[in-house]
N, C-alpha and C positions, 0 to 999 in steps of 0.2 A: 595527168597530174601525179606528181610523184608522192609518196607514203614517207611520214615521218611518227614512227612508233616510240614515244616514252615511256622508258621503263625508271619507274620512282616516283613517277606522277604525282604525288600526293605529298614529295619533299621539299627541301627548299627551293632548289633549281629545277624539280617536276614544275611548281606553282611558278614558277618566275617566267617559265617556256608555254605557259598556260597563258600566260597573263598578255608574251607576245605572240601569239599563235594567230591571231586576228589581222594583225599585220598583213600576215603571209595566207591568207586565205587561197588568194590567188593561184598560188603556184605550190602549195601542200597541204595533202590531206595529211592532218594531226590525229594521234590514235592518245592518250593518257593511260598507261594502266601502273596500277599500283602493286606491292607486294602483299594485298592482302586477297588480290584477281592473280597472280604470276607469281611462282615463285622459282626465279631462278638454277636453284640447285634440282628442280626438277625438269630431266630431260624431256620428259611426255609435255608437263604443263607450257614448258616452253615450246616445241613441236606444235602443238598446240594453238598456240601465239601465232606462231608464225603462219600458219593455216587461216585461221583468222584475219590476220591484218595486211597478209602478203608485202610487209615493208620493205620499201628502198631502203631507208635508214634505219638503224635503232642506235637510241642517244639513252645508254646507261646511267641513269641520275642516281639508280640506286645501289644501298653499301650499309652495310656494317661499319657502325659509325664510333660506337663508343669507345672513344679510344683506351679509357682503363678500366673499363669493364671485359675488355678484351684481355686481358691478361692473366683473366678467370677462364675465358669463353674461346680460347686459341679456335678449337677444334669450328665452332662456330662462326667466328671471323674468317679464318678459310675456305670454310664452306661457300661463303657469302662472297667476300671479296677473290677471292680466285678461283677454286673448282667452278662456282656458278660462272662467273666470268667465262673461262675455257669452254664451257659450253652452249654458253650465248655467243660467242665468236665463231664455234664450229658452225653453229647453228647458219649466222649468218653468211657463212662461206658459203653453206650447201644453198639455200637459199639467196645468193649476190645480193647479200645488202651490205650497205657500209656500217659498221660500227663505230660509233664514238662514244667512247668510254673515260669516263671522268676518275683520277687518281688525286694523286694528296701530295706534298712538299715532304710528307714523314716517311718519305722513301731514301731520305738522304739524314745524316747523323749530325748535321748542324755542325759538325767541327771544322768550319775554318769561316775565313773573315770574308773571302769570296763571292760573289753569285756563282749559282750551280747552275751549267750548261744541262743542256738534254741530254749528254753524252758523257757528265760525269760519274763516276762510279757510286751504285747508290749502297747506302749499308744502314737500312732500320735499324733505330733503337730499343722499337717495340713490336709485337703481336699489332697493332692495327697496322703500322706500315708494313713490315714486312710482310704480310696477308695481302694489303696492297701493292705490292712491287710482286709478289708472284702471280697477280691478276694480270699486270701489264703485261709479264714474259708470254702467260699461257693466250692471252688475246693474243696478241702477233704471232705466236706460236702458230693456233691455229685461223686465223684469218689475216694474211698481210692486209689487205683492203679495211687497218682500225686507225684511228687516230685517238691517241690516248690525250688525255689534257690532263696534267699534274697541276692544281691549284691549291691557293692557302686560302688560311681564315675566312671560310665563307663564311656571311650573313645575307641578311636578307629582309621585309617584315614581314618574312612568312616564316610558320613553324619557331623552335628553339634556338639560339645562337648566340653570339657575346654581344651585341650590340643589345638585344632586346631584355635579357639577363641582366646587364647593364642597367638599361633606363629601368625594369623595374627594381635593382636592387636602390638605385639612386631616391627611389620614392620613400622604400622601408629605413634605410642605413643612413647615419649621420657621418660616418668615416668608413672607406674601406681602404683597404690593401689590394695592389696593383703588381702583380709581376713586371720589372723592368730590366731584365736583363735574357730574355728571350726575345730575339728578332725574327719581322716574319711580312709578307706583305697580304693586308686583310683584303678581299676581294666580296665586290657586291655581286650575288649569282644572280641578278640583272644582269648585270656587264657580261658575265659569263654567258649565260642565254642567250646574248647579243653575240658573243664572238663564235658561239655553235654556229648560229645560223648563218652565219659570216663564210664562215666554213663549208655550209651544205651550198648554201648560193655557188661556191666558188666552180667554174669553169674545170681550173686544171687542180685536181686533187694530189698531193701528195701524203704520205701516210708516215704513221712511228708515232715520236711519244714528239711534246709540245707541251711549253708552259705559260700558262695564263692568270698574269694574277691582274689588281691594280699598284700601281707604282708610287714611291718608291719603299723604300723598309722603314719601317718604324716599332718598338717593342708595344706589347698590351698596356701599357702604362701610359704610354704616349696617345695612343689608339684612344684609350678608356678616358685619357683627359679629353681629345676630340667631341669626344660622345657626349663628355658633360657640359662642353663650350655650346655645341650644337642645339642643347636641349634646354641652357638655362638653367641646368641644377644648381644647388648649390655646395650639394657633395665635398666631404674633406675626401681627395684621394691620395692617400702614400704610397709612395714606388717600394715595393719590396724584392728579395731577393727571391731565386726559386730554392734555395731551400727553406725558406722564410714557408715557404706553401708547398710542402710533398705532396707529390700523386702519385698515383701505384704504376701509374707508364710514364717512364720518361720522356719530355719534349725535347727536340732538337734547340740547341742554343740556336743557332742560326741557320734558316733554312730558308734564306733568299733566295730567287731566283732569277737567271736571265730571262728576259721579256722577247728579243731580238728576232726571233728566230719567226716566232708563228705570226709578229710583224712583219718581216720581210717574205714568208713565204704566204700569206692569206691578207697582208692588208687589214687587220685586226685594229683595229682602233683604240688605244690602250691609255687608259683614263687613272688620273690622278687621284691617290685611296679617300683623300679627305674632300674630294669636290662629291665621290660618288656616297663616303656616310654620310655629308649633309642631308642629301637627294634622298637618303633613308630613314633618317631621323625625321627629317623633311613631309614623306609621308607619315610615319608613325606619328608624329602630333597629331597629323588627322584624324589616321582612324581610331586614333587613341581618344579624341578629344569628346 
């Protein structure tokens, strides 16, 4: 039985790879550990790890996330998103396991009207991306044997994220403001979890970077009216601009992506944004209710 080790266990796509792990009982043992068991920028604790759980795999869930809190915390975001990275990848070289390590869409500067290939030139416009795009180099750097996944707007109903933010500002708020002029494609890290293990299943592996989101683009506004169709608010939403709403890290105007690729090379089954936040608002009435 092969080893599949979680590192982030405890985040959104830790809980969503938890939730399918039972599926797969059969054919992998599941390990979860979190960053408060593992912490990646240390080489021992990781060493460690990997003594411990002896894994075929490790599927990196975890990341320094905040993206304009990082713009205080450089030093800290690189720690996390790439030095830790570079030596979770050594790690796994010396040890044969595969890597699959999770990256962000704020690898690219949103400036053009486009989808961005896997191969186009990436150029952050903040300390979280760019902290992210030096994790991708130093992973391939040191273990060709990773398959990186650059995805957008994850949510989920686990943990914090804009759909959930959403429904409960919709309960407090009689009107909000909606950025609409930033494009992006939201992804549910169900779907994502689902297209990992897509990945591990597969026969013939190929490696590099890969993007996975759900399909097609649509801005926060659009997304955010979704959210309130789905749920029955009654919410006034207005579409605003982004400078209507400054943040201290700039977001990419548009940072679509092409889907094609980890379709045609893993067979990836890649699902419509607004069939999959039903599916999520869908449960959150539940366990909300």
């Amino acid at each position: 039985m092969k080893r599949i080790l979680v590192i982030g266990g405890n985040g959104q796509l830790g809980h969503c790879l938890q939730k399918l792990a039972p599926k797969y009982h059969v054919q992998f043992d599941f390990n979860f550990t979190g960053s408060d068991v593992v912490d990646i920028t240390n080489k021992v604790q990781i060493e460690q790890m990997f003594q411990d759980y002896q894994p075929d795999y490790v599927i990196n869930a975890s990341a320094y996330t905040a993206v304009d809190l990082a713009e205080k915390e450089e030093d800290k975001a690189f720690a996390i998103n790439a030095e830790g990275v570079g030596q979770l990848a050594e790690s796994c070289k010396d040890h044969h396991a595969i890597l699959i390590h999770v990256s962000t869409d704020y690898v690219f500067d949103g400036e053009t009207n486009l989808n961005y290939s896997e191969d186009d030139f990436t150029n952050p416009i903040g300390v979280y991306g760019a902290s992210k795009r030096k994790g991708e180099e130093l992973a391939l750097e040191h273990n060709p044997e990773t398959v990186i996944l650059r995805t957008s707007w994850l949510y989920s109903e686990f943990n914090k994220n804009f759909v959930k933010t959403m429904l409960h500002l919709f309960d407090v708020k009689d009107e909000l403001g909606i950025v609409a002029d930033q494009y992006g494609q939201p992804t549910n890290a169900n779907n994502l979890a689902e297209a990992i293990m897509t990945i591990i299943e597969s026969e013939k592996k190929t490696y590099g970077v890969y993007h996975f989101s759900n399909y097609p683009e649509t801005t926060w506004f659009d997304f955010a009216s979704k959210i309130k169709e789905f749920s029955g608010s009654g919410v006034l939403l207005k579409p605003i601009s982004t400078e209507e709403f400054p943040t201290p890290a700039k977001r990419p105007k548009r940072s679509t992506m092409c889907l094609d690729k980890i379709e045609k090379d893993y067979h990836v089954e890649l699902k419509h944004w607004e069939n999959s936040l039903r599916d999520c608002v869908e449960i959150l009435k539940i366990t909300n209710a």
